[in-house]
C-alpha positions in Angstrom: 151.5 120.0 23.5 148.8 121.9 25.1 151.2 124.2 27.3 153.0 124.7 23.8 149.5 125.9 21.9 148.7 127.9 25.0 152.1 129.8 25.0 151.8 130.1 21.3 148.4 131.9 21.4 149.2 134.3 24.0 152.1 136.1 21.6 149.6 137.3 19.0 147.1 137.9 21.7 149.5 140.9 23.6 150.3 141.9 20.1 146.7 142.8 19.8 146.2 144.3 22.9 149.5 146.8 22.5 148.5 147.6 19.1 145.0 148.4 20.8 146.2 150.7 23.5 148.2 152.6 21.1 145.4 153.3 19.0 143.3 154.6 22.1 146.4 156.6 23.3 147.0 157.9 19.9 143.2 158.6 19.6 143.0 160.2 23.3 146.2 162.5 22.2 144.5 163.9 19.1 141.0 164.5 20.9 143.4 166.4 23.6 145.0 168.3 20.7 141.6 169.3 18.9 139.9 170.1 22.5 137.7 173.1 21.7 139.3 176.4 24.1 135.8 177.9 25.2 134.9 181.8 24.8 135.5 182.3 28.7 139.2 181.2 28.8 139.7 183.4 25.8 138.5 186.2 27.3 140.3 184.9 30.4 143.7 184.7 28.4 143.0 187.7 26.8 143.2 189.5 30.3 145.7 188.6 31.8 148.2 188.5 29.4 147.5 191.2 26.5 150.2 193.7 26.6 147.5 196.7 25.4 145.8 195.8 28.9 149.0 195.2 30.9 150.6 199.1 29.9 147.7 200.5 31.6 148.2 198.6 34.6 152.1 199.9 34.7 150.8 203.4 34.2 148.2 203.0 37.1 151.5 202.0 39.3 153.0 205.1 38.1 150.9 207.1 39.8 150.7 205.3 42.8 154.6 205.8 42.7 153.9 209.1 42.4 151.3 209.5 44.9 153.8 208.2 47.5 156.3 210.8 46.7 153.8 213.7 46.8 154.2 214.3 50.9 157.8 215.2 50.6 159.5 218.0 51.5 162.3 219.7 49.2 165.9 219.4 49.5 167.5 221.7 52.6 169.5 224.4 51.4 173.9 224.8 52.8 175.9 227.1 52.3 179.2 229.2 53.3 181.0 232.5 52.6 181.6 235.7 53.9 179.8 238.4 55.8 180.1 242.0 55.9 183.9 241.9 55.1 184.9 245.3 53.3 186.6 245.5 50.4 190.2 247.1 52.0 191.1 246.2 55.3 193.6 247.0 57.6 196.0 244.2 56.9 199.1 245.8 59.7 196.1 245.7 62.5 195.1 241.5 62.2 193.0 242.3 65.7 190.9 244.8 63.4 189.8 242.4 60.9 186.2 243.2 59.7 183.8 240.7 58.7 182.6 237.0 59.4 182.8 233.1 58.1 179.2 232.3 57.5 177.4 229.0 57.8 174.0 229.0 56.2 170.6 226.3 56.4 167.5 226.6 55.2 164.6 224.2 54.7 161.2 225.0 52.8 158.3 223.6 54.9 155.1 222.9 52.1 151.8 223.5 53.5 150.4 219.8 54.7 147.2 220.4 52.9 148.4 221.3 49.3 150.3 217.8 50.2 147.2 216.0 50.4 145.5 217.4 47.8 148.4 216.5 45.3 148.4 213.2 46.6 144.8 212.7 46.0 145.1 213.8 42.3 147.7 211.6 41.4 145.8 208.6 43.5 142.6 209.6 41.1 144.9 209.9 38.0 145.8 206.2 38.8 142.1 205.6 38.8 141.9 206.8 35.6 144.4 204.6 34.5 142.2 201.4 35.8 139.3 203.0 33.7 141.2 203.1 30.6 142.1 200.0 30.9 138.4 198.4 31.4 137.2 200.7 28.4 140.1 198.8 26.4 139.3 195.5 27.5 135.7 195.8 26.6 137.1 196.9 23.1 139.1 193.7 23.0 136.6 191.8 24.6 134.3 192.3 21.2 137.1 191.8 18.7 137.6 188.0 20.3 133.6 187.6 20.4 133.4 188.2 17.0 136.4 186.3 15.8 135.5 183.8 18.1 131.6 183.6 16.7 133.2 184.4 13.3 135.5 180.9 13.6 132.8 178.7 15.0 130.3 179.9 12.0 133.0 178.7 9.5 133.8 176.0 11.1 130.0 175.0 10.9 130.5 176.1 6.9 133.5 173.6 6.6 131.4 170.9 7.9 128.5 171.4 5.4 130.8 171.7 2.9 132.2 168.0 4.2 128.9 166.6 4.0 128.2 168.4 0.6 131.2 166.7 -1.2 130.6 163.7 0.4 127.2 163.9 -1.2 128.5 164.9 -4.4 131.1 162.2 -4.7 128.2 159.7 -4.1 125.8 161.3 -6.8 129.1 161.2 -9.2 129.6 157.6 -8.7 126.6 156.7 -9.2 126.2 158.8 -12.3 129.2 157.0 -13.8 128.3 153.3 -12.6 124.6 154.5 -14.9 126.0 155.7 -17.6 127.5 152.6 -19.6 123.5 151.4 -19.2 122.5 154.3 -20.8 120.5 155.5 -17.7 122.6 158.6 -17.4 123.4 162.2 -19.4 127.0 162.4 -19.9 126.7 166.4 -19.7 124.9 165.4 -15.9 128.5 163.5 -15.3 130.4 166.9 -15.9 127.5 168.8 -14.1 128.7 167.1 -10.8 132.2 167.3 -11.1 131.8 170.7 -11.8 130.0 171.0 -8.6 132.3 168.9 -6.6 135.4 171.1 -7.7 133.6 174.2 -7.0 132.9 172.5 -3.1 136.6 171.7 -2.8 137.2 175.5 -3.7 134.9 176.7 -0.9 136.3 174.3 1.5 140.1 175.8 0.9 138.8 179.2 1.0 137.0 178.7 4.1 139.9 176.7 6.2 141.9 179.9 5.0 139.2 182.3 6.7 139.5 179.8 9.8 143.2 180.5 9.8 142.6 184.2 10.0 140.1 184.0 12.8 142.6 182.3 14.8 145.5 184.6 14.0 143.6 187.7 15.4 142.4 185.0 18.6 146.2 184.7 19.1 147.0 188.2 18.7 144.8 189.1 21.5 145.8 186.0 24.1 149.3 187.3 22.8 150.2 183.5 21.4 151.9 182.1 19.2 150.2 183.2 15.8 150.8 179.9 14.1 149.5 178.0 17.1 146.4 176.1 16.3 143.5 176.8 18.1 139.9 174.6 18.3 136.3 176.9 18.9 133.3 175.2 20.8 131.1 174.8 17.9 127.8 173.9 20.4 127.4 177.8 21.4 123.8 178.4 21.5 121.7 181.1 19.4 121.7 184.5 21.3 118.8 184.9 23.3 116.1 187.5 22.2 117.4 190.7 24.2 115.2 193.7 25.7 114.3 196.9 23.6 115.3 199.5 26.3 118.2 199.4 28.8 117.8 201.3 32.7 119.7 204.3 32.8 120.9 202.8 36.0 122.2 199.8 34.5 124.3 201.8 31.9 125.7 204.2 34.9 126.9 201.2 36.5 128.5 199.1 33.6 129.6 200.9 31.0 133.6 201.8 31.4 133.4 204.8 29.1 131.4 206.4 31.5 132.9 205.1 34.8 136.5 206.6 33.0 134.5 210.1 32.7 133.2 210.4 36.3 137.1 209.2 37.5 137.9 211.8 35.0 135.6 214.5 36.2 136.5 213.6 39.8 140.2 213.8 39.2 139.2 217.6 38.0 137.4 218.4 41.0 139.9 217.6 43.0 142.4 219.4 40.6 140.3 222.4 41.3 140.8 221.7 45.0 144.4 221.4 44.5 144.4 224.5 42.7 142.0 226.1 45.7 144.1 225.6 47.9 147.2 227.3 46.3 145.9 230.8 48.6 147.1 229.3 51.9 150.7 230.3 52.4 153.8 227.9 52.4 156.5 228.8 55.0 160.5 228.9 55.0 163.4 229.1 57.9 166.9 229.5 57.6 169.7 229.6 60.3 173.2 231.4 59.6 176.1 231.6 61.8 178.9 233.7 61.2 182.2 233.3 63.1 183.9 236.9 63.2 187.4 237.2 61.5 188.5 239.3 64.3 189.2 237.6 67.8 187.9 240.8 69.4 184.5 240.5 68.0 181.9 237.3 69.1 179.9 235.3 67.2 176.7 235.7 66.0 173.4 234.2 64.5 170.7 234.8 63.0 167.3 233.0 62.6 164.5 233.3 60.4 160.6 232.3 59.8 159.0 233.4 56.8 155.4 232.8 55.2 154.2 233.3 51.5 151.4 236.0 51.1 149.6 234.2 48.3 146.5 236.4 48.4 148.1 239.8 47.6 146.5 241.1 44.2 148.7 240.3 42.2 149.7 236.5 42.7 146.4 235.5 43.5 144.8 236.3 40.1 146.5 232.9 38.7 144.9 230.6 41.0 141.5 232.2 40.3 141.5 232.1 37.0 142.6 228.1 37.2 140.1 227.3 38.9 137.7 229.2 36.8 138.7 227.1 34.0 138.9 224.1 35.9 135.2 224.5 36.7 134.5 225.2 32.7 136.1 221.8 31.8 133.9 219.6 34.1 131.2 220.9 33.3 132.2 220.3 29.7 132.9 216.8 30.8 129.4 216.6 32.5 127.7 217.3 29.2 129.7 215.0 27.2 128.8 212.5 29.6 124.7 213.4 29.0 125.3 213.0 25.3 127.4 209.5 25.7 124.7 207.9 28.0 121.8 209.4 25.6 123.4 208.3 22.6 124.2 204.9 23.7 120.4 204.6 25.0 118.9 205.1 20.8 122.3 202.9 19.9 120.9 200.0 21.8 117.2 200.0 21.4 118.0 200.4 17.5 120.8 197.3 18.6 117.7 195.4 20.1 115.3 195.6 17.5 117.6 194.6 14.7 119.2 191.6 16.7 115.7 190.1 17.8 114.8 190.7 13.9 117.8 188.6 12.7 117.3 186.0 15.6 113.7 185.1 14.0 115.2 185.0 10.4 117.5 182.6 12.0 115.1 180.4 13.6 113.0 180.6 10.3 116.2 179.1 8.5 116.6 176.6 11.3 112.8 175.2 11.7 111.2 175.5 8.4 113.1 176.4 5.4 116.1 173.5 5.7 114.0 170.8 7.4 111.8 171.2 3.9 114.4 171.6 1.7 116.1 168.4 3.4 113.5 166.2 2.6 113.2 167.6 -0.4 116.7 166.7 -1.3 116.0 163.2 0.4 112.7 162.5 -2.2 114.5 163.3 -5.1 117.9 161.4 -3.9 115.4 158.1 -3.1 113.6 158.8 -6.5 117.4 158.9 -8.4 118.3 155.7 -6.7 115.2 154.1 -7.5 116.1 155.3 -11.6 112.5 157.5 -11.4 114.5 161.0 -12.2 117.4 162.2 -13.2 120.5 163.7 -12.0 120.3 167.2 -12.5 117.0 167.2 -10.3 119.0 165.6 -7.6 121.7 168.2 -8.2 118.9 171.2 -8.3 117.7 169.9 -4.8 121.0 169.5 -3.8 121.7 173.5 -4.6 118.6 174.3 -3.3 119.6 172.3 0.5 123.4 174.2 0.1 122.0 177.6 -0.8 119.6 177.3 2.2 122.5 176.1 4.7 124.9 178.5 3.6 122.4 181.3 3.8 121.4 180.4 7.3 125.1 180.3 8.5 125.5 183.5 7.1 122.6 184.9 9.1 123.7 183.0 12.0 127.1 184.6 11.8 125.2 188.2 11.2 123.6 187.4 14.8 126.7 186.5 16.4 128.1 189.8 15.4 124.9 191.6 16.2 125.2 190.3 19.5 128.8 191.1 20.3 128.2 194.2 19.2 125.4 194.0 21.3 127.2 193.1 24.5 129.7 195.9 23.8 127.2 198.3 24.0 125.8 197.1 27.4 129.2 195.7 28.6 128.5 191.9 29.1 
């Protein structure tokens, strides 16, 4: 009997034990479903598989291709036909037959240092290419910040609103479990359902906004766009930021101007290129001509021959290129002033308005909602205890939602300050 009893306990005893693991694998599948995808592995993602990014890459290759075939040398020139054969001949006399077969070569032989010269323009076209690209990225880089910040402010929005109807619900039970005493307002009854609806609104609309954030996340990672995706909601608040930026700083980091001093450099050495034209190319060509007539021998001829590229009238083109040439990076040079000026008053004014809205924020955080919380708690203890009613609970419930909301939305206004921020200063 007790073998029997021991062998009939252990059955229900594995039961519980599968029934337990599933749970925890089920429960460990779901948490590895929902895990949060931090801001670095978007950005990551976002590097090294966005097509916008990955064109400039092929382009940059282009060039290189293009570099490589820059030290060539043209196609050598064949040919045949006759020479010096006269139009009437002696056709009774074959031994007094006029004229030549000719065999003909020639080969164009470019100048090694207009070679190098175009070689080095396409390598610094390629360079420009790799700029592009970075100024790009840091464009893309601040659309996913602000989506990203966007989606874990609304995600922070969905959970208030959670907690709100949660709230409501409670006030709306109790409301109703009152009124048959007569220690509740029927109008207060509709008051709160009124309210809860209007939560359950905002809570559609916002999972709807979430949605979109993570459309455009996908877009940019070049994902799926229906493909769920999870934010880290524990980002911390922006850190107050400096009013003025070192000159040297913004020379180093920011890829518009790195792409104009790749730019300008590629001119210069365009202009070198274009120098460089006055130095002559050369030529040589062989021909052989067998005689028609078995009386006469054979003969050759053999030539060198140079271009004369600073005669008046050929070198006038050169210089005025590089005149030009000269005009445009200088242009460049003072577009580049005004960019790094510009930028300087952009993110001072950047500065002053982010470290503004970081204080507001911090306001909203510290004092205004820890108030209005126990505010809401007073009058919620004072409504259980039947001391008030329930449209004081739901004005102090307002009050705490208005004040919640509001911070979010000045929390989300600092997020976006910031990535704009960051853009700016290329962090």
């Amino acid at each position: 009997m007790l073998s029997t009893k021991k062998h009939t306990s252990s059955g229900p005893d594995c039961i519980a034990v599968v029934a337990i693991l599933l749970v925890l694998l089920t429960t460990l599948s779901a948490h590895a479903q929902r895990q949060a995808l931090p801001l670095d592995s978007v950005l990551q993602n976002i590097r090294s598989n966005n097509p916008m990014l990955q064109q400039y890459d092929l382009r940059a290759k282009a060039q290189d291709a293009y570099a490589e075939g820059a030290t060539s040398w043209m196609a050598p020139m064949v040919g045949g036909g006759l020479f010096m054969v006269p139009y009437s001949g002696n056709a009774e006399d074959p031994s007094d037959r006029q004229g030549s077969y000719m065999l003909s070569a020639e080969q164009a032989i470019p100048n090694p240092a207009k070679q190098r010269a175009k070689q080095a323009v396409f390598d610094s076209r390629a360079a420009i290419e790799q700029a592009k690209a970075e100024v790009l990225y840091n464009e893309l880089r601040a659309k996913a910040k602000t989506a990203y910040y966007n989606q874990v402010v609304l995600t922070k929005k969905l959970n208030v609103l959670q907690d709100n109807a949660r709230i409501m619900e409670y006030m709306l039970k109790l409301a109703r479990i009152r009124y048959p005493y007569s220690q509740g307002k029927l109008g207060s009854i509709y008051k709160a359902e009124a309210r809860l609806h209007e939560v359950e609104n905002m809570q559609l609309m916002t999972q709807s906004e979430i949605q979109q954030q993570s459309v455009q996340l996908n877009i940019l990672m070049s994902l799926p766009k229906a493909q769920p995706l999870a934010v880290d909601t524990l980002l911390s608040i922006p850190a107050p930021v400096a009013l003025s930026t070192d000159t040297a700083y913004l020379n180093q980091n920011r890829s518009d101007l790195r792409q104009l001093d790749r730019t300008i450099e590629s001119m210069r050495l365009s202009v070198e290129q274009e120098r460089l034209e006055r130095k002559p190319d050369f030529r040589v060509s062989f021909n052989h001509m067998t005689p028609r007539s078995s009386m006469m021998p054979g003969m050759f001829t053999a030539m060198g021959m140079v271009s004369i590229p600073i005669a008046p009238w050929s070198g006038k083109m050169y210089k005025a290129n590089t005149k030009a040439m000269n005009l445009e990076v200088e242009a460049m040079q003072r577009e580049r002033e005004s960019i790094l000026n510009e930028a300087q008053g952009m993110i001072r004014n950047m500065a002053l308005e982010l470290n503004a809205k970081r204080e507001q924020v911090e306001n909203y955080r510290t004092k205004i909602l820890p108030a209005l919380k126990k505010n809401y708690d007073v009058t919620m203890l004072a409504y259980e205890q039947n001391s008030t009613d329930l449209p004081d609970v739901i004005d102090a419930w307002e009050a705490l939602n208005m004040a919640q909301m509001e911070y979010l939305n000045n929390l989300q206004a600092l997020y976006q300050l910031a990535a704009a921020y960051e853009r700016e200063v290329e962090r």
